[in-house]
N, C-alpha and C positions, 0 to 999 in steps of 0.2 A: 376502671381497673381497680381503683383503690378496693370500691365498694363490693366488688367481685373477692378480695384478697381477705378484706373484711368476715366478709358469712363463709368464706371459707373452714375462717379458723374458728369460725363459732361452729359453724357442721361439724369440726374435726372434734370440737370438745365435747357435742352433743354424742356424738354418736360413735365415740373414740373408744368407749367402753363396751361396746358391744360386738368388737372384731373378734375371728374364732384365732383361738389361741394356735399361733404359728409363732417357730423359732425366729426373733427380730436380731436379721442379719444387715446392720444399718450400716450407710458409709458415710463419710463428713458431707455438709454442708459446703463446705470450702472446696473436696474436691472436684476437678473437673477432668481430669486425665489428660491436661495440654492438646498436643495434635492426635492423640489418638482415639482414638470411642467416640459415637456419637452424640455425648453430650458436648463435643467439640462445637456441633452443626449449630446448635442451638443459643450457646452464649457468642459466638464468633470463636476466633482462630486466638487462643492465650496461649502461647509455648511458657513451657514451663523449664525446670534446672534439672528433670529427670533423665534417663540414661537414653529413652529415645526421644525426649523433647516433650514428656508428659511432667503434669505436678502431681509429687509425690502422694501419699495417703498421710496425712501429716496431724490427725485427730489424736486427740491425749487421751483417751479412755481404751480400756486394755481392748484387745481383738486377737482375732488367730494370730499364729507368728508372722504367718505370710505377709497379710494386708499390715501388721504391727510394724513391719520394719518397709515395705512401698507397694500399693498397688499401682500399677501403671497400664492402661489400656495402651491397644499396642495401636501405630498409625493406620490411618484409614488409606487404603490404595483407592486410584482415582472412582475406579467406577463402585466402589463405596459411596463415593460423596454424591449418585446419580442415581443408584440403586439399592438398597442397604441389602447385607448379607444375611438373611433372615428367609423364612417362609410364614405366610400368615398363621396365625393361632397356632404356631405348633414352637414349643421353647427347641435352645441349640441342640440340645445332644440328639431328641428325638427327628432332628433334622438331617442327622448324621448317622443315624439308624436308619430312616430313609430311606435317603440315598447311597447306604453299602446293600440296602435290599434292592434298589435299581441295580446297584452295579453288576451284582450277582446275579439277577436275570438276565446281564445281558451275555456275562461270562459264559453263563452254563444254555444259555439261549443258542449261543455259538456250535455248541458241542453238540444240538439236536439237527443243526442241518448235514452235517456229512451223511446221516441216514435218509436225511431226506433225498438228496442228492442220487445215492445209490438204488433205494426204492424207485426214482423217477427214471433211471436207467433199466431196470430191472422190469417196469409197465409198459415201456418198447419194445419187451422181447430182446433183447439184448443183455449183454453181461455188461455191465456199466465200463464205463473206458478200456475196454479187455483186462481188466485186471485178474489173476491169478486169486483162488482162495487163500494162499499165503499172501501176496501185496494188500487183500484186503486186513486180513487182519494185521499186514503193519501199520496200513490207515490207520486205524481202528487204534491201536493201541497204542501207536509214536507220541501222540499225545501224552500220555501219559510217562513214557519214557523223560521228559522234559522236566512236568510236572512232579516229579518224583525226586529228581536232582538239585530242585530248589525248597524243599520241605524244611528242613533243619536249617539250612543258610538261612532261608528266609524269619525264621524268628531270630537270627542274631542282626540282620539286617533292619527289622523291623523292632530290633530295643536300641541300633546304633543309628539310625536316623528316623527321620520324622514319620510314623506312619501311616499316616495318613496320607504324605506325600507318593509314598512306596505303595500303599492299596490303589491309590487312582491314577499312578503310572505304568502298574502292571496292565491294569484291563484297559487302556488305552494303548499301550501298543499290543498287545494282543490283539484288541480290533484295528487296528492297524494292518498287522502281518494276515487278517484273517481278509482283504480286500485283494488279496495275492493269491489266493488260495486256490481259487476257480484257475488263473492261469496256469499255475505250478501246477494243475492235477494233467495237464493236457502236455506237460515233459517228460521226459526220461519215462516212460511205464511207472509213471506215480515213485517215483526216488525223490524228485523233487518238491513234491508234496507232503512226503514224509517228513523232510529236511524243516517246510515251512510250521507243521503240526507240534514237531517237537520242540522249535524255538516258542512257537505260541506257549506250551506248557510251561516251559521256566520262566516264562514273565510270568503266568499265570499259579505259578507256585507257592508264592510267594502272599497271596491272596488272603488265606486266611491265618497264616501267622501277623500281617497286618491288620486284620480286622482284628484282631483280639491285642493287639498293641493300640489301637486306638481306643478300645474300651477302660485300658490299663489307666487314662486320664479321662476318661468322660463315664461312666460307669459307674454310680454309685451303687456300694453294696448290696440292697434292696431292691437294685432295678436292673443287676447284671442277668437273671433269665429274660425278661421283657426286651430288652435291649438287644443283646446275643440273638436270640432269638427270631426279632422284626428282622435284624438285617441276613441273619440267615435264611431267613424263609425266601429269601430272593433268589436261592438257589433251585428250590422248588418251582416257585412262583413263576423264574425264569424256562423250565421245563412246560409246564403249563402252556404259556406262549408261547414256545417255540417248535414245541412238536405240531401245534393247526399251524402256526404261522408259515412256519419253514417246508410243512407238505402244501400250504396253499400256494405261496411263492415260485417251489419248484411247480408246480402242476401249472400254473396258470400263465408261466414267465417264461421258465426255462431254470435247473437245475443250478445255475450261476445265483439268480435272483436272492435265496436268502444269504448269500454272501457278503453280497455289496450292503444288503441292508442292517443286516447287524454290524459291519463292519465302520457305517456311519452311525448307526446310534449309539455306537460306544466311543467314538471321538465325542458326541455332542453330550454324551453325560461327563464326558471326562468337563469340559468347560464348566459346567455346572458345579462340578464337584470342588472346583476351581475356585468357583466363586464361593459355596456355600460353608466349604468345610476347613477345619483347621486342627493343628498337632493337640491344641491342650485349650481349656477354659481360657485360661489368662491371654490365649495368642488371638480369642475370638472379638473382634470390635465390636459385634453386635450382639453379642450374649448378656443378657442384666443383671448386673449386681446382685441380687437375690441370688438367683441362677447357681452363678459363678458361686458364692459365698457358700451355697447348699451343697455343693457337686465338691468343692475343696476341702469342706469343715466333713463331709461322710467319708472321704477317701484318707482321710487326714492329710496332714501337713509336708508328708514326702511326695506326696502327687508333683509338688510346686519345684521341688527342685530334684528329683529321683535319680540314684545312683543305676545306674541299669545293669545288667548282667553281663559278663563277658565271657569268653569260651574259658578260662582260666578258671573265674570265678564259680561258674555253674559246675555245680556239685553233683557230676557225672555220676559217679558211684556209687551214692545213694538214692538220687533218681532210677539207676537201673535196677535196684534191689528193691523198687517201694512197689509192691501189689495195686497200689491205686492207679499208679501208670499205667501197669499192662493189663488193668482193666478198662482203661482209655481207650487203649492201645486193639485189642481185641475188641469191642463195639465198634469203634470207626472203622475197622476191618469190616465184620461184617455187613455194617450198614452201607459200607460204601460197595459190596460184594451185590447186593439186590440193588441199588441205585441205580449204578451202571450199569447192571442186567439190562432194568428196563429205560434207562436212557438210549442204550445203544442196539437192545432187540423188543424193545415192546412194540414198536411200528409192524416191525417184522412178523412176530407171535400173532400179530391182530392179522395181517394180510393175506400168511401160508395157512393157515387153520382156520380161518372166518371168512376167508375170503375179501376184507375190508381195501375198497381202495385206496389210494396214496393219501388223498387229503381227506376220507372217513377214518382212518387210521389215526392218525393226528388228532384231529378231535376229540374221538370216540378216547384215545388214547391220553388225553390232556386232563380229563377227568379225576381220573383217581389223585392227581397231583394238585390237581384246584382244590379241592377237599382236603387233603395237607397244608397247603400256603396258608389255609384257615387254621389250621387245627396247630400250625407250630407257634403264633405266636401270641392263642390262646391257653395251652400249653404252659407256654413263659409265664402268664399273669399268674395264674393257677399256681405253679410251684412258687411264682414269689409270694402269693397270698399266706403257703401252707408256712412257709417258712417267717416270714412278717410275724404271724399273727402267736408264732409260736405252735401250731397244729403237729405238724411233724419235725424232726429237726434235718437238718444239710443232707445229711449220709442218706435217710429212708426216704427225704424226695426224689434225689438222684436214681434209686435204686428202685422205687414204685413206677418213675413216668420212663425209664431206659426199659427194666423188665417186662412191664405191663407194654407198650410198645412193640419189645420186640417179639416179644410170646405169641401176642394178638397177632401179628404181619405172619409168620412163621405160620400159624395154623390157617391164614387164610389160604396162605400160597400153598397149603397143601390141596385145599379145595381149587383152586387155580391149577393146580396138576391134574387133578383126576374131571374136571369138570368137559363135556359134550357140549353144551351150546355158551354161547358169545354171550347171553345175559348172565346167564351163569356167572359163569368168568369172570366177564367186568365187574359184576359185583362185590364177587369175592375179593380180586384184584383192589377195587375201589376199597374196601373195606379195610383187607389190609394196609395198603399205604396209609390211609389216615389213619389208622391206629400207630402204625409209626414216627407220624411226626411229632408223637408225645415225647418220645426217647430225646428229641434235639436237647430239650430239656432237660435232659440224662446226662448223658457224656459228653456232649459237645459244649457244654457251658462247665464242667467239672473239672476244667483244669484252672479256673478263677478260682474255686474252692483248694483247690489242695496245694495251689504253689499259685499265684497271684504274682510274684515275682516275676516267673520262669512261664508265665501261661503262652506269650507267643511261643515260645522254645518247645513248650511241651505239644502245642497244636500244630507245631511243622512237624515234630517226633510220629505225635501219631495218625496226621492225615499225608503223612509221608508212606507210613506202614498201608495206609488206607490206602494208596492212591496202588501200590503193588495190585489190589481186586478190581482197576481197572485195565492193570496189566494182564490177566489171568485172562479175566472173562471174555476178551474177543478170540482168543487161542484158544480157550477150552470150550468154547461155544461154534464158532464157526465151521468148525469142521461138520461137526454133529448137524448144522443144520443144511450143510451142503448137501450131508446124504441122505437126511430124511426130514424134506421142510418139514412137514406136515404134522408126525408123530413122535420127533425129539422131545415135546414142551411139558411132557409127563418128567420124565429126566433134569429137566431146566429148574421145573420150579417145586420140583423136591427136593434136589441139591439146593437151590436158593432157602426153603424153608429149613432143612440140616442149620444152615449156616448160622441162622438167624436164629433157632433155639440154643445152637450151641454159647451163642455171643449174651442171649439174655442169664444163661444160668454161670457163666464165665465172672460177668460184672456183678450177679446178686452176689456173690460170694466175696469179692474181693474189692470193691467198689466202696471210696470213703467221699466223708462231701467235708471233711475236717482240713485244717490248715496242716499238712504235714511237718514234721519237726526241721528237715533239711530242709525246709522253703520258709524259716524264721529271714526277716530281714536282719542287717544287723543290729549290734545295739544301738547306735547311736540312728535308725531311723523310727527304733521303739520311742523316741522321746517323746511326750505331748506338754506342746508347749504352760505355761502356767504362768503369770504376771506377777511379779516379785511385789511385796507391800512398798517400797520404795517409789514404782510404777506405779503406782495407784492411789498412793496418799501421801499426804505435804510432811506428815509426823516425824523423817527423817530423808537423811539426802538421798538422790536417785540413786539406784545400784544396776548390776548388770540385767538383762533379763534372766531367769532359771527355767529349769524343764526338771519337771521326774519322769520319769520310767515307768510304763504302765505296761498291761499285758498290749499285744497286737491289737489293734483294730478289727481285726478279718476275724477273729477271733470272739469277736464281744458283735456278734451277728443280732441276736436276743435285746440287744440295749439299743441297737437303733432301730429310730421309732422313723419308719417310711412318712415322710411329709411333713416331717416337723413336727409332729403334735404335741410333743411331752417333752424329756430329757432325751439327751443326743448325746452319748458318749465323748467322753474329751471334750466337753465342752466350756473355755474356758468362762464362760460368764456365769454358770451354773457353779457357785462356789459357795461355802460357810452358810452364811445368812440364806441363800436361796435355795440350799439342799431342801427342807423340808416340804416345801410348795412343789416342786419340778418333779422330783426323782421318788414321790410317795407311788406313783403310778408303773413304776417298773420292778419286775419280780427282782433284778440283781441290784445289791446297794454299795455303792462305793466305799473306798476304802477309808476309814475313816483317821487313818493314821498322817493320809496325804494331805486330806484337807485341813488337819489342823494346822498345819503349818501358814496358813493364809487365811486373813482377817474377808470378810465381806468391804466389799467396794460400796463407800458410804457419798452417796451422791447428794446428801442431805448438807456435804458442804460445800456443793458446787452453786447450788440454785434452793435454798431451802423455802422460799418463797413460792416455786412453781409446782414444787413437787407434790403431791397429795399425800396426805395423810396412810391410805392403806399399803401404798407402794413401799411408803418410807418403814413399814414394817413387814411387807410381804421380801426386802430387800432384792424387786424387782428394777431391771435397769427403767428408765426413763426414756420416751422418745425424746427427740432433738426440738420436735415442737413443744414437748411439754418443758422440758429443762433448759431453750433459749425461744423466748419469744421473738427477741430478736434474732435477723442473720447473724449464725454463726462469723465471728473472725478469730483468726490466730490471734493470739495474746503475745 
């Protein structure tokens, strides 16, 4: 073992100068997190004098404020110490992206069997449970009645508790209440079906002002479209599935069958989600140092302890006067106006006019949305590229992939209106939607840009507005298609195309990708932290820590460099001495007023022996191997 420890540290010096230049987010030597984190498993069980039984971060070299004053991995629950909470090669957040794009398939997977259900009544020759064209369309839209009454609650819900907690308890009683559904449809002439539809919506309302609250901590700046994105497209992705899946089940089971089945794999994602996911970086046991250090130091320093919004504090009356809202606000209207179209009549459209059976429907119909689940969270890379790289800025990506999106759909669906045969159509249809799922990348990540604050709040606001277009569309569609299956879908999907043009020229116009003025945090979360000279060198006694005031973070989009590769904004170990090496590579130069106040951190009199010559003038930090050969100990 010695000999092994030995060529270690010769590999490390040979070959030590040749790693690609990443931000080195190092933690002590010393620590070990007591009972919590897995590096507990590894040296045995050390309890430490920390708050849950962890040892402090207790290094003397300056760091963020967070880890400066304790990092403590939180404890491991049992079936951690059996299984670790983790997926292979994939880091924590994008594990969490994931799994809210599972959850949302299985959500919106839900939502495609009631059609299925009533198609499979309707291939009998029969009118499915004798229900009336008014009971149907209160089917049809109770849903939504539910989900609309929890919109706005749920982003204050989802900034006042954890949530993460709040996303993967909605869609787990939702499939809950959805293994009741089949029974309840067979009481009262469907009243009590109703009753169980609209309770599913208000759990389920609440869905995506929790997803965008759990981005609020895991979400760095640079990877909020990718992110958003992946776990949205599970609402598509979940459409995809569930229109073959749900006409396969009824046709080949019985009408009940994709009830029970979705209604179990949303209990068995809820366990998963159990295990895998959690409120914030610091709550995760199996997330790595790195990780954590990158995710905390891009979102800055208020991630760690954030004052959240509250109905008092949220700045009502200027959000109602801000244009970028009610360009939110009108996009998710109309998007969600064609969604629901063909969530809830595209089986239909394919069966009365094509003649398509129950489970060629589905299928044939699953298509155009396969071809989205690709396209939304390619989409995300894409806008994050444009903006990364500096190409376009916040406001014209927003405004290129929501316009160009809805423009393209709109003109398809007019070809979808006037089109004679079934290839036609799906192509057109196909065509459309995937030019759609560019827009996700539009509006529905554009309330992180303009208020980051207030972003759950403002996405119950406007998928609340949204959620009215699925109140609309089975009333103003049902009838129409009562009296004339066949020849309505001229009507359908020219009204759907109106809609869709009117929403793209609505947001070109009024649509910002800028940090709004009423969505400043306050001052004292503008702080970035700064290491007093006192902290950092012997030449006089220790003093408090200090902060100046810098502009926003959300703000300073252009200085952070995705992946570490250069200078990182706020970053306190980039100071005096080291400004001219780091920060030559970025077009914005800092202020040069702030860093005089503070000397470069002279490591040349910690270990002046180990240090090399080029570093001790690039006034780069030193690693831990290179500045203590020996195990670090407290002094």
């Amino acid at each position: 073992m010695k000999g092994l420890e030995t060529f270690k540290e010769k590999a490390t010096g040979v070959f030590g100068g040749i790693k690609p230049k990443f931000e080195n987010f190092e933690i002590s030597k010393g620590y070990h997190g007591g009972l919590g984190g897995y590096e507990e498993m590894a040296v045995g069980e050390k309890e430490g004098d920390g708050p849950g039984g962890g040892v402090r971060y207790d290094d003397d070299r300056p760091d963020s404020p967070a880890s400066f004053d304790e990092i403590e991995r939180p404890p491991l629950r049992k079936i951690d110490k059996y299984c670790k909470a983790e997926c292979p090669c994939m880091s924590a957040r994008y594990t969490i992206a994931t799994m809210a794009c599972v959850g949302f398939m299985i959500a919106f997977g839900m939502r495609c069997n009631m059609s299925a259900a009533k198609l499979k009544g309707e291939h009998n020759g029969t009118v499915f449970m004798n229900w009336t064209v008014a009971v149907e369309s209160h089917v049809d839209s109770s849903f939504f009645w539910g989900y609309l009454v929890t919109q706005i609650p749920g982003g204050f819900i989802a900034s006042k508790f954890p949530a993460n907690k709040i996303f993967g308890l909605s869609i787990a009683s939702s499939a809950t209440l959805h293994l009741f559904v089949p029974f309840a449809m067979t009481l009262a002439h469907g009243h009590v079906v109703i009753c169980v539809r609209i309770l599913q919506g208000l759990f389920e309302g609440v869905t995506y002002p929790a997803c965008h609250g759990i981005w609020r901590f895991w979400a760095p700046p640079m990877e909020r479209s990718r992110l958003a994105t992946l776990a949205f497209s599970g609402s598509y992705a979940g459409v995809v599935v569930g229109l073959p899946l749900s006409g396969l089940l009824a046709d080949t089971i019985g009408y009940q069958a994709p009830f029970y089945a979705y209604g179990v794999f949303g209990i068995i994602w809820y366990m998963f989600w159990l295990w895998l996911c959690f409120e914030s970086p610091r709550k995760h046991p199996a997330i790595s140092l790195p990780e954590l250090k990158y995710i905390e130091k891009s979102l800055g320093e208020t991630s760690a302890q954030p004052t959240m919004p509250s109905l008092k504090t949220t700045p009502w009356n200027e959000m109602m006067r801000s244009m970028p809202v009610y360009a939110i606000i009108v996009a998710n209207f109309c998007r969600s106006w064609n969604f629901y179209l063909l969530v809830l009549f595209q089986s239909s459209f394919l069966k009365h006019k094509f003649g398509f059976k129950v489970e060629e429907a589905g299928f044939i119909g699953s298509l155009p949305h396969l071809i989205m689940t690709t396209i939304v969270p390619f989409g995300g890379m894409l806008a994050d590229h444009l903006r990364k790289n500096g190409i376009m800025s916040t406001t014209n990506v927003r405004k290129l992939f929501n316009c160009g999106g809805f423009g393209m759909e709109g003109v398809f669906f007019l070809f979808v209106a006037h089109s004679n045969t079934a290839t036609g159509a799906m192509f057109a249809l196909t065509c459309g939607v995937a030019f759609s799922g560019f827009a996700i990348s539009g509006y529905n990540v554009n309330h992180l840009d303009i208020a980051p604050r207030y972003a759950s709040i403002l996405m119950g606001l406007s998928n609340g507005i949204g959620t009215l277009a699925g109140i609309i569309v089975p009333y103003a569609l049902d009838g129409l298609i009562q009296k004339n299956p066949t020849g309505c879908w001229t009507t359908v999907f020219t009204l759907a195309a109106c809609v869709h043009l009117f929403g793209c020229t609505f947001y070109g116009i009024f649509a910002s990708g800028e940090l709004q003025p009423w969505a400043e945090p306050p001052a004292e979360e503008k702080q970035v932290w700064s290491p007093p000279m006192a902290a950092i060198t012997d030449d006089q006694p220790a003093a408090e820590t200090s902060f100046y005031t810098e502009q926003s973070q959300m703000q300073q989009a252009n200085t952070i460099n995705y992946g570490a590769t250069g200078h990182v904004a706020n970053n306190p170990f980039a100071m005096a001495g080291g400004l001219s090496t780091t920060i030559a590579e970025e077009s914005v130069q800092p202020d040069t007023t702030l860093t005089d106040n503070y000397s470069t951190y002279d490591y040349t009199q910690t270990a002046p022996s180990t240090l090399p010559q080029p570093q001790q003038q690039m006034g780069q930090m030193p690693s831990y191997e290179q500045q203590y050969p020996q195990p670090y100990q407290q002094q």
